[in-house]
N, C-alpha and C positions, 0 to 999 in steps of 0.2 A: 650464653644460654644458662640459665637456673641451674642448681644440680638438685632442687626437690623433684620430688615426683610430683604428679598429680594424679588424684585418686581414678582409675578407670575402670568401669562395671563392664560384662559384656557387651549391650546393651541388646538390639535388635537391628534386623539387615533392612528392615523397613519402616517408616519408608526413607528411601535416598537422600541424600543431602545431610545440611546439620537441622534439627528440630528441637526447638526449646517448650520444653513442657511446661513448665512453672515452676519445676522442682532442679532441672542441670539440662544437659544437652546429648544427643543421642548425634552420634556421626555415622555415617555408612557411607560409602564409596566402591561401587561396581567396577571390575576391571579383572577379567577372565584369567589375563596373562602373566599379571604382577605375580611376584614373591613375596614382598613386603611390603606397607604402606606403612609410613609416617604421620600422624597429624600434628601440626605444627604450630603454637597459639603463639601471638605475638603483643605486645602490647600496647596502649591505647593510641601510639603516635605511628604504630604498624613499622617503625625503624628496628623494633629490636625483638629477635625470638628468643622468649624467656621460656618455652618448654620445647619438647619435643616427644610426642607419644606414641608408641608402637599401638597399630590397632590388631592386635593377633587373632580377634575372631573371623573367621573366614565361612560363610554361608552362601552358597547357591551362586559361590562367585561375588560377594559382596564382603568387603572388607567392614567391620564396624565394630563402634564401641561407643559409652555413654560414659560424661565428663557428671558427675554428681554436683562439681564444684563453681562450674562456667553461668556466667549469667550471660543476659543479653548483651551484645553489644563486643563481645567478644570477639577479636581478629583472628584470622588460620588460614590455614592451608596444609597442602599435601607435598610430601616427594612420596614417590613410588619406582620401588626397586623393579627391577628385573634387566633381560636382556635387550646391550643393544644390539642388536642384528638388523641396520636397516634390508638387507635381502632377504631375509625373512619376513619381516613388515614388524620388525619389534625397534621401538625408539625410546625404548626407558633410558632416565638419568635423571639420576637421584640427586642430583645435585640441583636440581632448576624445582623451585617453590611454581605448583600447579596450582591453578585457581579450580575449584568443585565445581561440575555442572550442573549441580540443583543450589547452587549457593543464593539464598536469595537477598542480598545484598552484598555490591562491593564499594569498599574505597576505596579509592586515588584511581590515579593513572596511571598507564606504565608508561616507565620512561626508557625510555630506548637503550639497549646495549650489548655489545654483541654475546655479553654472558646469557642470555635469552636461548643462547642456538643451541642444539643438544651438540654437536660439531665443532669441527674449530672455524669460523667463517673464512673463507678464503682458501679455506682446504681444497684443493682440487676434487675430492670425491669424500663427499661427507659421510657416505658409510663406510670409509677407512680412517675415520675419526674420530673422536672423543671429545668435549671440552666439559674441565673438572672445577670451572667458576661457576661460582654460588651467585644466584641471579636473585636470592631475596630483598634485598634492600630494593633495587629498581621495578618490584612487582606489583601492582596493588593487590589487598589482601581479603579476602570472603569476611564478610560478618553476620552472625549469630545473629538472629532479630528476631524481636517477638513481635507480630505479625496482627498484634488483637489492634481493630479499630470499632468505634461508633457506628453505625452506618446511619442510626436512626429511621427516620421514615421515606429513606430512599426507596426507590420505585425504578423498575427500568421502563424504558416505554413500550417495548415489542412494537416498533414501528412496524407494519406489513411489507413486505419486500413492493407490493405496487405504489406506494404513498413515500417507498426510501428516495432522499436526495439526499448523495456522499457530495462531502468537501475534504478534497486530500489537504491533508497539512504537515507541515514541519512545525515541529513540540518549537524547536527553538525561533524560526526564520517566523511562526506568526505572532509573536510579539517582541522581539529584542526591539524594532523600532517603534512601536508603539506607545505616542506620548502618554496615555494614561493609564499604564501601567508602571507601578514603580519599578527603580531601576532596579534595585534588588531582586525582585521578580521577573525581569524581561529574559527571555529563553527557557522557561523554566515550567514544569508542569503549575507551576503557583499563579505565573502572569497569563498561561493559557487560561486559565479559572477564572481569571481577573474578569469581574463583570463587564466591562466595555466590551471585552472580548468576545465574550459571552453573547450580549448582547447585538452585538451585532451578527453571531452564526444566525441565533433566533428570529431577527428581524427579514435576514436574508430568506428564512424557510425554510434551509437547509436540515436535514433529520440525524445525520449521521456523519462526525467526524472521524476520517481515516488518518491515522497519524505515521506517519513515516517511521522507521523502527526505531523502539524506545531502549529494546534490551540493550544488556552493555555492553558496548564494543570496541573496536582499539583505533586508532588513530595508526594510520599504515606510515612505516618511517620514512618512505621516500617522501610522502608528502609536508611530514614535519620539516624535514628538511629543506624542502621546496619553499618551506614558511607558509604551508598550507594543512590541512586537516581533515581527517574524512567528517564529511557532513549530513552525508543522509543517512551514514550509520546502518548499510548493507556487510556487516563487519565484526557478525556477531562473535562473543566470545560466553555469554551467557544468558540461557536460555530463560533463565528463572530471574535475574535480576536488572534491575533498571541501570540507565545511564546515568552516570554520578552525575555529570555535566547538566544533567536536566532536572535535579530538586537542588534548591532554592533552601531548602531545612536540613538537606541531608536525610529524611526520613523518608519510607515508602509511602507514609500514608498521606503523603501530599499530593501521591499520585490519588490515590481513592478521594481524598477532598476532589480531586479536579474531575473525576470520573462523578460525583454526587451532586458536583455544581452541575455538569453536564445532561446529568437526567434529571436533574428538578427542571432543568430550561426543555426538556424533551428532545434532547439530543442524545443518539447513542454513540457508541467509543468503538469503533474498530481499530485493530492492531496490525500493522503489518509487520508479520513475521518471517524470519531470516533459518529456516530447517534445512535448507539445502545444502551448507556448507559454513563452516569457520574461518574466522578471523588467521588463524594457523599456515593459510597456503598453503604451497606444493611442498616437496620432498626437502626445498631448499627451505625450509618457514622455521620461524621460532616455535618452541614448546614451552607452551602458557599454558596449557589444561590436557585436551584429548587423545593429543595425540602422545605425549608423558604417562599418562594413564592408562591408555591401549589402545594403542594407535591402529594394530590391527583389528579390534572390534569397530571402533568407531569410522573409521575412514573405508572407503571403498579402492580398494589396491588393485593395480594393475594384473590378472591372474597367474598370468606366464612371469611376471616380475614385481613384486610385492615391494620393493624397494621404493618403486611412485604409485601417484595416485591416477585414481581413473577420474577425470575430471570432465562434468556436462555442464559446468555451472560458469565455465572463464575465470573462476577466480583460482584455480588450484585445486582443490578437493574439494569430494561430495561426502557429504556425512552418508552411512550406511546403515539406510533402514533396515534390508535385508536381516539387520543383527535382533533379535527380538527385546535384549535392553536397551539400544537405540530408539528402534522405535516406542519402547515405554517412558525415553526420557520425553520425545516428542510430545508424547500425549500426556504424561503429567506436567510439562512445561503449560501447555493450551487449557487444561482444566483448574490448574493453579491461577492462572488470566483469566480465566472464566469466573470460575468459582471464588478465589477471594480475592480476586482484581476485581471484578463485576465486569469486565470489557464485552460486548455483544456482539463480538464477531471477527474475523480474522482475514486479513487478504494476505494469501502463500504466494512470497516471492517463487519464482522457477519452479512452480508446480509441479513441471513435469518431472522434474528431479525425484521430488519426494516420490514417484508414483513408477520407476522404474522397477520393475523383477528383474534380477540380474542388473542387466544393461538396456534392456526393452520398457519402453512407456508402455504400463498396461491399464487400462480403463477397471480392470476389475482388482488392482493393486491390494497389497495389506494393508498400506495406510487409509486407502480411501475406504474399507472395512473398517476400522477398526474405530477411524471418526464417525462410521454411521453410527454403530453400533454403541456407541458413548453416549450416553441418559444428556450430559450437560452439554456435551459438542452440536449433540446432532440436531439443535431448537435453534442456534445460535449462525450467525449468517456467515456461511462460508465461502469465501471468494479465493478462484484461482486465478494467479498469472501462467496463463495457459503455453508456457512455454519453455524452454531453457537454450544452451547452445550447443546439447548431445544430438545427435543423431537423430532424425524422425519426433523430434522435440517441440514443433509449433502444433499445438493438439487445441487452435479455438475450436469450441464445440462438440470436442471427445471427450468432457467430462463428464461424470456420473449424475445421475439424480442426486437433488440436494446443492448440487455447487452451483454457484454463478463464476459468469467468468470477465476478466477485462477481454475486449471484444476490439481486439487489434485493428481486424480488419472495419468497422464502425469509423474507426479513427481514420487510418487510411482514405476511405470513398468520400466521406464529407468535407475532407481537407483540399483533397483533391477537385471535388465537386466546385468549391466557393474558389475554387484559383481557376477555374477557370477550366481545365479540364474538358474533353468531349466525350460523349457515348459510355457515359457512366447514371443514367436516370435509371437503369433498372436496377443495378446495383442498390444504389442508392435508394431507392423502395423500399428493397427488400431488409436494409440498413436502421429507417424510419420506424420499420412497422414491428421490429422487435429481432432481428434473422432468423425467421422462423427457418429459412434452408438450412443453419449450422444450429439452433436448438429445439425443434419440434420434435424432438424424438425422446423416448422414456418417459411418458408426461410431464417433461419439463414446462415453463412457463417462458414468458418473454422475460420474466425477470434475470434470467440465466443469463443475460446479456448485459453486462455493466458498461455501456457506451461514456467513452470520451472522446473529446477532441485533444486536450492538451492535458499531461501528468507532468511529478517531478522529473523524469525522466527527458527531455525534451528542450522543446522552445516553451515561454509562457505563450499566454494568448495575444498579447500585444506585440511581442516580437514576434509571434508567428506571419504576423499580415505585415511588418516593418522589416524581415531579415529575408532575402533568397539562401542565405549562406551563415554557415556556424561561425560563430567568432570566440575562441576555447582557447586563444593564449594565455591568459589569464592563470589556466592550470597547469602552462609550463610543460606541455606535451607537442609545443610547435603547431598548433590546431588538427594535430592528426587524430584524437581522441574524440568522443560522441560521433552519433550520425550523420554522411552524407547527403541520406533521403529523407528531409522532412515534410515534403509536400508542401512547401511555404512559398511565398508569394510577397515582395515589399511593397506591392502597390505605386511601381515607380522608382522609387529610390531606396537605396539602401542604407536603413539606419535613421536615427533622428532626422526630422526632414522641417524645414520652414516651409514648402508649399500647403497652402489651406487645404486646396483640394485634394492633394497625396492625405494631409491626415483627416479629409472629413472621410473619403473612401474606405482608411486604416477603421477610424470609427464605424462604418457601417458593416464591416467584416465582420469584427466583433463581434456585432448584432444577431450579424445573419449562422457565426457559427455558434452564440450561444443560444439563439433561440431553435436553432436544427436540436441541439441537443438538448433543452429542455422540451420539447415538444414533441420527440420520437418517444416511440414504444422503448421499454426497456427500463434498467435503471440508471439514470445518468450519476457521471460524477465530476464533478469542478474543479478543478486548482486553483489551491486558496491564492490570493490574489488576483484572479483574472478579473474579476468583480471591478477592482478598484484599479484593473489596466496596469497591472505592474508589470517592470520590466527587468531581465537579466542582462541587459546590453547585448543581446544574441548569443550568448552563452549559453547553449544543447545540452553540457554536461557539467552542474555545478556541482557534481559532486565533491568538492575538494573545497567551497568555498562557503566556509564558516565569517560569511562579512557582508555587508550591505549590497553586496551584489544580489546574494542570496538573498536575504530577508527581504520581507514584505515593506514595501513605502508605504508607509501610514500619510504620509506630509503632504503626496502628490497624490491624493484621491479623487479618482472620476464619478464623482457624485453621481449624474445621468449616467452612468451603466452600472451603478450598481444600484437605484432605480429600477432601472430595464430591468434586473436579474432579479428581484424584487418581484417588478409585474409576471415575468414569465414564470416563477415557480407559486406563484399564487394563480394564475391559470391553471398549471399543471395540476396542481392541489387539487384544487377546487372542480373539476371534471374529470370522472374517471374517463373519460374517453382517450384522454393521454395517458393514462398508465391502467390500461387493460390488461386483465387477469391472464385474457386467453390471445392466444394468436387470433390474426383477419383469416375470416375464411373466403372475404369476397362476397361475391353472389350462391348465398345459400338457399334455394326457393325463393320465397317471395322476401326475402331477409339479405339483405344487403351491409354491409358496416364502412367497406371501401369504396371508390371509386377513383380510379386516375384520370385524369382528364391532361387533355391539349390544351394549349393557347386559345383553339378555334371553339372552346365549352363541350367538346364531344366525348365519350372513353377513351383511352388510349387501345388501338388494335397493335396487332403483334409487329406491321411495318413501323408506327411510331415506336413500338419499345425498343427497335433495332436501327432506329437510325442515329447515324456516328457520327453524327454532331448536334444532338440537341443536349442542349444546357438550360431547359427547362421543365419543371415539371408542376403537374399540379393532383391536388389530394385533396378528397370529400371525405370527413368523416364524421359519416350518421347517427347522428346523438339518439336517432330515435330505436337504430337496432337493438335486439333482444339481450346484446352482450352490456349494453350501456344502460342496463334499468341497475339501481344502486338504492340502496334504503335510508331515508333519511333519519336525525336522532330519534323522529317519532314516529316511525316507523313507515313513513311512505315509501311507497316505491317511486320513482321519479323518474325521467327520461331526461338524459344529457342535450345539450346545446349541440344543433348537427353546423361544423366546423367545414372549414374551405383553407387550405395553404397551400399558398403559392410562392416559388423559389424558382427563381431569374439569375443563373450565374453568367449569361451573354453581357459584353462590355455596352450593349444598347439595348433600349426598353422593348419588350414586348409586350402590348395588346390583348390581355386574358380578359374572354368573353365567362363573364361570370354564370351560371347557372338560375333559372328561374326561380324564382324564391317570390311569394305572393307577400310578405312584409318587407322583402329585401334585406340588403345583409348591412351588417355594423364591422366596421374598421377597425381591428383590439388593437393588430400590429401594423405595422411596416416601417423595416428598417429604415425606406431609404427618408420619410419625410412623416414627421413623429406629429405634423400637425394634421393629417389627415386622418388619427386615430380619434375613434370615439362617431367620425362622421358613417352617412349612411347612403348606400349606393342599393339603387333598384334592379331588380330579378333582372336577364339576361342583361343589365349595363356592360361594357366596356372597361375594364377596369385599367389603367395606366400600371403596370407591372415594371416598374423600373430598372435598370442597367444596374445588373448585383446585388437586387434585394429583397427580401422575405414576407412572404402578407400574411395575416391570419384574419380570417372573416369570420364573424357568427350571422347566424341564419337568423335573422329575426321573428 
């Protein structure tokens, strides 16, 4: 280490992190309980610390001071003194190089060692322990970055929540295989920008890509050693800075190139974000940042035993919002992505985490205040995973005005529905037309409902209709790891199959569960590749698998379905009827918008909605109701196409008596025989409703 000094001003406690003015660098670092903080600069290869600087101003709890001399680009970090008492809930040790929670860029990786642990590993009781090994060399290390980009004549689109189609995607897995993407770029926010790529979200229709999490986070050791990796990057370690692994320049602003290519094509960028909990784990975890820093502000501890954590998240600890600088990192992390990210919205892993008082899910929470109440949060689309694994933690449809949520149970009844399932059409109604039973309330909208059938979290859509059963050896957990219940169905056989018929039936699933979900109320959302039928070999939980399992086949592309997904979200588009502002009221006076009907062309009565084994259903919706008048660019007002869909999950056809219609109705869909689309059948005809599959009629 150097023995110059380097020149250091007091500076200012705000705002947090390092900040580079144009003239040196301003440090501050929050931590209630330290005694002392170090900042620690190292040089340009991050192998060697050439200073070390005492930040002796201490403000409001905020340690800080300002470098006159540091330009950008400059490497650091923290130790911070105090006590360790893990029964107390204090886990300082000064010894282990912390990464900054607002650092908004890091390099490298870390490389695993047990210098990492504030402990001796293997200690029987690691708060009667100490370990005095210097973990810097093996850390990656914060850098200083000046932050100024172009944006030029970027434009976001404010897609309207009724007109949003999400496609979830992984930053790396939708282009590493991609042949027209150079190699250089493949995984990388550069090859996502890559026009091909581009190009084909735009074509598909889709409005809004949801990216799996990008902040940076740590590759867990058992699975390095397993020769695997965490991949979907639920593994946060900072809040504020990108995943080295995913730029292609090493700079941030290739993330904002990809966000600027994104909105000139009129796609917007949702984030999914990781606040529930760190990378750090339970009581047994390395100290890499938070919990070296203040482990009892940041973490939520056990109350009668402070020693562990209280944990609703399965991964080991919950960050504690409770703490009022927690939750400020929270929201300066989301307005920093907002504001000089440009990203347009956010979907919160384990929601219900963040939104606990004490230990209780509260609907009326601090966090979900304090993102209303935020000028740039509260325009910007907020989605929850309405759930976690605490206690009274599956809350679909207890969120606040203002939030949409993934809509578990959506997923659930249509999965169920197309395999086959009995005495599930009401559900399934009620599924379709938006869940007005779990969001009609607070003047929510049907938007509040982000329906899917298939996420990263899962089967893709191709194994869903080719697998009964997970197939997860691969991650080296014996197949005891991901879900038992996935509502899946192999159409026969299990796995690759040579019979025609098993995979023309696989084919029509497909159809039938991606046209349910582009055609119901609500806001759907896609997993990228279901389009192009790709497959995980029935692997449930890839999260460990950074390899062509994972990633998207570009090579083996189902031209005709993604086609199909093509036509259906150009229907969707293009008729507000499917993405209605407001909930069905039904029969409102003389004002009508739904109608259920039987097989036999009549309403459904309350015996039909309660009989336990129909697997059929059918659906009028009235283009011409008062909810369906919509303005055109010149200002007409117009009246939608009044619509008819019918869904046949029985293994044999039934016979739908079509309704009277004086021009008769036109053929857009049906899954099961794509030559009858376009043709036209007469007012009360007979329509052939096929064994397992989906019709959509317009009224001519």
């Amino acid at each position: 280490m150097a023995t110059a000094r380097a020149r250091v001003w007091p500076g200012a406690p705000h705002p947090l992190g390092a900040t580079w003015d144009g003239a040196g660098g301003n440090f501050a670092l929050f931590s209630a309980h330290a005694e002392k903080v170090e900042l620690c600069l190292f040089d340009s290869s991050g192998e060697r610390e050439v200073e070390r600087v005492t930040l002796s101003e201490y403000t409001d709890e905020v340690w800080h001071g300002y470098l006159p001399d540091v330009l950008p680009g400059q490497l650091y970090g923290y130790r911070v003194h105090g006590p360790y008492e893990p029964r107390q809930g204090h886990r300082f040790n000064a010894y282990k190089l912390l990464l900054d929670p607002y650092a908004r860029q890091i390099r490298g990786e870390l490389k695993w060692s047990d210098a990492h642990f504030a402990y001796r590993l293997g200690h029987p009781r690691e708060d009667l322990s100490f370990d005095r090994r210097d973990n810097a060399r093996q850390m990656p290390k914060c850098q200083l970055v000046d932050t100024a980009f172009t944006w030029g004549e970027e434009r976001a689109p404010h897609i309207p929540w009724p007109q949003t189609v999400i496609y979830e995607a992984h930053v790396r897995g939708l282009s590493m295989l991609h042949p027209e993407v150079p190699p250089a770029y493949r995984g990388t926010f550069a090859g996502l920008a890559w026009p091909a790529v581009v190009d084909h979200l735009k074509s598909l229709g889709v409005t809004a890509v949801e990216l799996l999490p990008v902040h940076a986070f740590i590759d867990d050791r058992i699975l390095l050693e397993r020769g695997l990796r965490n991949y979907w990057g639920y593994n946060t370690i900072g809040f504020f800075a990108l995943q080295p692994r995913y730029l292609a320049t090493g700079r941030t602003g290739e993330f904002k190139a990809m966000v600027r290519r994104l909105h000139d094509a009129g796609i917007e960028v949702i984030l999914d974000v990781v606040y529930n909990h760190t990378a750090e784990g339970n009581h047994l975890g390395p100290t890499l940042s938070f919990r070296g820093i203040d482990n009892a502000s940041y973490y939520k501890l056990v109350p009668d035993d402070p020693r562990y954590y209280w944990d609703s998240t399965g991964c080991g600890n919950t960050l504690n919002l409770g703490n009022p600088r927690v939750l400020q990192m929270v929201l300066d992390s989301l307005r920093y992505w907002a504001a000089e990210m440009h990203a347009d919205g956010f979907r919160f892993d384990l929601t219900a985490s963040l939104a606990r008082e004490g230990f209780h899910y509260d609907p009326g929470a601090a966090f979900f205040d304090a993102v209303r109440q935020e000028p740039v949060l509260s325009s910007l689309k907020l989605i929850a995973e309405p759930w976690d694994l605490g206690s009274g933690g599956y809350q679909v449809g207890g969120f606040p005005p203002g939030w949409s949520e993934w809509n578990g149970r959506y997923r659930d009844v249509v999965r169920r529905f197309w395999r086959g399932d009995a005495g599930l059409v009401a559900e399934l109604a009620s599924r379709l037309t938006g869940s007005a039973d779990l969001f009609a309330h607070r003047g929510r909208r049907p938007w509040a409902s982000v329906n899917f059938v298939t996420a990263h979290d899962g089967f893709t859509l191709r194994d869903l209709v080719s697998y009964n059963d997970k197939h997860n050896k691969a991650n080296g957990e014996d197949n005891r790891d991901g879900s038992d219940d996935n509502a899946a169905w192999n159409c026969g056989a299990e796995g690759p199959s040579d019979d025609p018929e098993i995979n023309r039936l696989r084919a029509r699933q497909q159809r039938n569960l991606l046209a349910t979900l582009l055609l119901s109320q609500g806001v759907p959302m896609l997993l990228a590749g279901d389009e192009l039928s790709n497959s995980q070999n029935g692997n449930n939980n890839a999260y460990c698998q950074d390899n062509p399992l994972s990633w998207i086949d570009w090579r083996h592309v189902d031209e005709e379905l993604v086609a199909f997904v093509r036509r259906l979200i150009a229907i969707r588009q293009s008729h507000p009827v499917f993405h209605r502002s407001r909930f069905f009221r039904g029969r409102n006076g003389q004002d009508v918008d739904v109608i259920w009907l039987t097989p036999e062309g009549r309403e459904r009565d309350e015996g039909d909605w309660a009989a336990a084994e129909s697997r059929t259903l059918g659906m009028l919706l009235t283009g011409g109701s008062g909810d369906f008048y919509y303005t055109t660019p010149g200002g007409l007002e117009q009246r939608d196409v009044t619509f008819m869909l019918l869904m046949n999950a029985l293994w044999e056809a039934v016979p739908f008596e079509l309704l009277d219609a004086p021009n008769g109705w036109e053929i857009w869909i049906d899954t099961f025989d794509a030559v009858r689309e376009g043709t036209r059948y007469e007012g009360a005809a007979m329509y052939p409703l096929e064994a397992r599959s989906l019709v959509l009629l317009a009224r001519l």
